[in-house]
N, C-alpha and C positions, 0 to 999 in steps of 0.2 A: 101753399107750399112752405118749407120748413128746410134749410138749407146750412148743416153744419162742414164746416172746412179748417179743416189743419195744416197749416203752412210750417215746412221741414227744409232745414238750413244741410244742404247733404255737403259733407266733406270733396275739394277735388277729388277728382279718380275713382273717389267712392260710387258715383251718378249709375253703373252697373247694377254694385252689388244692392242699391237701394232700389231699383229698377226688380232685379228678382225676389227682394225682398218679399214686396207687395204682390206682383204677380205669380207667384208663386203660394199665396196664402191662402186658407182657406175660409173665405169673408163668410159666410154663411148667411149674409144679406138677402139673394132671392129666397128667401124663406120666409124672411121676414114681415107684418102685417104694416101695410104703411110705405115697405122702401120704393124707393121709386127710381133711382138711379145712381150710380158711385161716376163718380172719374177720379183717376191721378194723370194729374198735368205736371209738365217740365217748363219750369220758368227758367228768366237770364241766368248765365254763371255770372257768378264776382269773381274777386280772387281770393275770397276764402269761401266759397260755398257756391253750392248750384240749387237756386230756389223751387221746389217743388208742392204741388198744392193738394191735398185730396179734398175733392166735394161728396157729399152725400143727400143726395135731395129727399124728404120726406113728406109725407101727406099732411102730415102734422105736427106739433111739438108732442102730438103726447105720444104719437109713434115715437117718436126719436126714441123720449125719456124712456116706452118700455123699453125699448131694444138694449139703454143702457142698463137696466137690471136685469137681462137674460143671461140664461146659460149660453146661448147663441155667442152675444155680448163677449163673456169672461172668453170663449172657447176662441173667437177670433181673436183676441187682445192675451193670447198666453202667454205669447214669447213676448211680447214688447219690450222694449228695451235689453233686449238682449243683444244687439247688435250698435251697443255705443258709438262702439269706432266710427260708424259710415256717418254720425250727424254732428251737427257742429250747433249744440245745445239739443234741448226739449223739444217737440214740438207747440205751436201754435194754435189752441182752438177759437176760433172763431165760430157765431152761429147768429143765422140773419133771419127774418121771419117776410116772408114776402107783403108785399106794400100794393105792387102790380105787375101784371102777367099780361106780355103780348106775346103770343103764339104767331111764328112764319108757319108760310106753307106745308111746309114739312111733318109741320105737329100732328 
């Protein structure tokens, strides 16, 4: 597994419009060869921001990498940064490569 995550610094008051942001977008992810799952999570507020995460889970690095040269890619990532006001800087890429996997019951 192949795990890239972006941690976003969302402005007070902003935690809505950053909330419709992302759900409202058009990820084009199930499409993709390799994805395997997204989340956005809602971390603590501070008092200048409300920490927010998104994961992307992958099959693999080299899934990731093509997805980052698709039209897919460019077509979910158009608008980015269009919406300055709601974050309080850039975001954060993080990306971790799995080490080990214990599956719960659930899996």
């Amino acid at each position: 597994m192949y795990l890239t995550m972006n941690r976003f610094k969302v402005k007070p008051g902003q935690e809505a419009a950053f909330e419709a942001i992302w759900t409202g977008r058009d990820s084009q992810l199930p499409q993709v060869p390799g994805f395997v799952a997204f989340h956005l999570l809602k971390g603590p507020a501070k008092n200048d921001h409300t920490l927010y995460a998104s994961h992307t889970m992958w099959a693999s690095e080299a899934a990731f990498t093509a997805w980052t040269k698709s039209e897919a890619f460019r077509a979910a990532h158009r608008s980015a940064g269009s919406s300055g006001d709601v974050y309080l800087g850039p975001p954060e890429l993080e990306i971790f490569a799995s080490v080990q996997h214990i599956a719960g019951p659930a899996a």
